[in-house]
N, C-alpha and C positions, 0 to 999 in steps of 0.2 A: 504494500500500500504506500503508495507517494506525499509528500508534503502538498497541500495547496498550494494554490497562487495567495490567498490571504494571510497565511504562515508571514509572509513577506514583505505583506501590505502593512505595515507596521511599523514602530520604531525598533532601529534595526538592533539595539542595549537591546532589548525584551526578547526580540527573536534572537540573537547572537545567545546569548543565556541559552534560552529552548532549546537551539541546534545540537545542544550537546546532549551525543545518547543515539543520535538518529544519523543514518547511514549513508555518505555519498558512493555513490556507482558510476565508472566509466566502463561504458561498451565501446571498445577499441576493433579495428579487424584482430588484434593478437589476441582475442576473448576477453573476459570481462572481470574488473577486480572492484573489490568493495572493502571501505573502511568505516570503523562507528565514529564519529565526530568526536573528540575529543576537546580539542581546544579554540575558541572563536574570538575574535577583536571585531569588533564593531566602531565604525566612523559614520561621524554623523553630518556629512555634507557639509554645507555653506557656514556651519558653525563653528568646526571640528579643523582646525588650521594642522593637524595632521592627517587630513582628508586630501586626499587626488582631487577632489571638488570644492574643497576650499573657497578657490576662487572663481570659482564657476564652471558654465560649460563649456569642454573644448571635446573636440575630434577626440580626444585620449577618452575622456570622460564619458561619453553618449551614451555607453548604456544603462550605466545609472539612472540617468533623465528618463528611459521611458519604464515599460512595462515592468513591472518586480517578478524579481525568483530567477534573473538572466544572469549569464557570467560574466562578470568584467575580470579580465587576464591580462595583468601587467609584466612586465621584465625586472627584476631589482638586479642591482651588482653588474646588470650588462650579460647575466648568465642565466636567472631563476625565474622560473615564471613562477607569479601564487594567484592564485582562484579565491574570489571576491562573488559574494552574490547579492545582487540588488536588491535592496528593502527599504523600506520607509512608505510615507503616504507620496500618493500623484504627486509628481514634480519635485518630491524632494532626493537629491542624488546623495542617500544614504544604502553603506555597504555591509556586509561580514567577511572578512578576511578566514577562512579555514585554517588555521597555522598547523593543525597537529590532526591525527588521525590512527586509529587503530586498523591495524591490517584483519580482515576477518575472510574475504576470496580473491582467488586468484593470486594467494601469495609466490608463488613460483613464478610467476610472471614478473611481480613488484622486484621478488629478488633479483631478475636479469635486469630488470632496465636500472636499479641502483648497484647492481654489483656488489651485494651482499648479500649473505644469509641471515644478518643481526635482524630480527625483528625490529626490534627496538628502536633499529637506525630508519627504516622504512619509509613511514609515514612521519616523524616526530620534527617535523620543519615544514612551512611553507614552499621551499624549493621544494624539497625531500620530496613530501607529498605527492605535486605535478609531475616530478620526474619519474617516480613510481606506478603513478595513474594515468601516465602519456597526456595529461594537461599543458597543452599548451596555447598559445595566442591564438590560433584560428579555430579557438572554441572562442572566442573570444563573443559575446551576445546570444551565446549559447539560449534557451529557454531551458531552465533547470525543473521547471513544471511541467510540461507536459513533451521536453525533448523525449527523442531517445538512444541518444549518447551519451549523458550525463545528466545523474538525475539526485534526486533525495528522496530515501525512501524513510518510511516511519521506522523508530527505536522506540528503547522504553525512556522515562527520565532518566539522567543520573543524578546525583547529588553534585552542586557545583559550588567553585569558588570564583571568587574577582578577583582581581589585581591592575594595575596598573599595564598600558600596550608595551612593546618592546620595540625598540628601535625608535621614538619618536621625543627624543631631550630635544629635537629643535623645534617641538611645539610647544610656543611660551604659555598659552592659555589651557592645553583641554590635557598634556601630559601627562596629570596626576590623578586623570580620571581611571574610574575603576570599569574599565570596559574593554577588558580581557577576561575572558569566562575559559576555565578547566574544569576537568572531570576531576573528582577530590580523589587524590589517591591513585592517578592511573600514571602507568611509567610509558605513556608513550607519547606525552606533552612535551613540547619544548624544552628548551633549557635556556634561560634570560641570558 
């Protein structure tokens, strides 16, 4: 059973929280692999000065701006793609970043394309993740609702914590917010 398109319709703190528990899936031609959501950061658009949309709307940005539950797929370091999906209400270009993820199918697959057998190491990154899930840019406006490439399917809850995002001390205002959501207790979240 799949997440709504209303899951998304929302502010994206609330759903980024929820996401965790429940399951992203990429169907690849190399067959198909699936992780439980473990850890989410949420950016909240035009207010959130560590938002890609900060300052508005650009070509990089678009998908935000329309329908929710699509993929926005950026490059960090010039090397990493990470997987963002649109949320918030009409017109507001708020995201979730996926940073972390538990490997649950098609781990054999995840191992070739990271070149490990560590569990562990698999999903537990932003890059990691896509490089393991074949996420890359021209999934880029994906529809994560009703695709079917890349999707979310329902989990149960887990118990979550906050914490402050990672990577973002050059945002003077929204930095110390607590809108980074983990699964409490799982070892296949990030590491700050």
């Amino acid at each position: 059973m799949r997440i709504d398109r209303s899951f998304f319709e929302r502010d994206a703190v609330a759903a980024a929280r929820e996401l965790i528990g429940h399951y992203l899936v990429r169907v690849s031609p190399e067959g198909i692999t699936k992780a439980r959501i473990v850890e989410t950061e949420s950016y909240m658009g035009e207010i959130d000065d560590a938002a890609h949309s900060y300052k508005g709307k650009t070509e990089r940005v678009r998908a935000l701006y329309g329908e929710k539950g699509r993929a926005y797929i950026y490059l960090i370091y010039g090397m990493y793609n990470c997987l963002n999906i649109s949320a918030g209400p009409e017109g507001v270009p708020q995201c979730i970043l996926i940073r972390a993820a538990e490997p649950v199918d098609g781990i054999p697959l995840m191992e070739s394309r990271r070149k490990t057998e560590k569990r562990k190491n698999l999903c537990s990154g932003p890059g990691k993740l896509c490089m393991a899930m074949d996420i890359t840019r021209e999934l880029y406006d994906e529809d994560m609702v009703e695709g079917d490439v890349l999707y979310i399917e329902a989990g149960e809850s887990l118990e979550t914590q906050a914490s402050k995002r990672i990577g973002i001390d050059y945002a003077e205002n929204c930095r110390d917010k607590l809108w980074r959501f983990t699964a409490k207790g799982n070892i296949f979240v990030s590491k700050p």
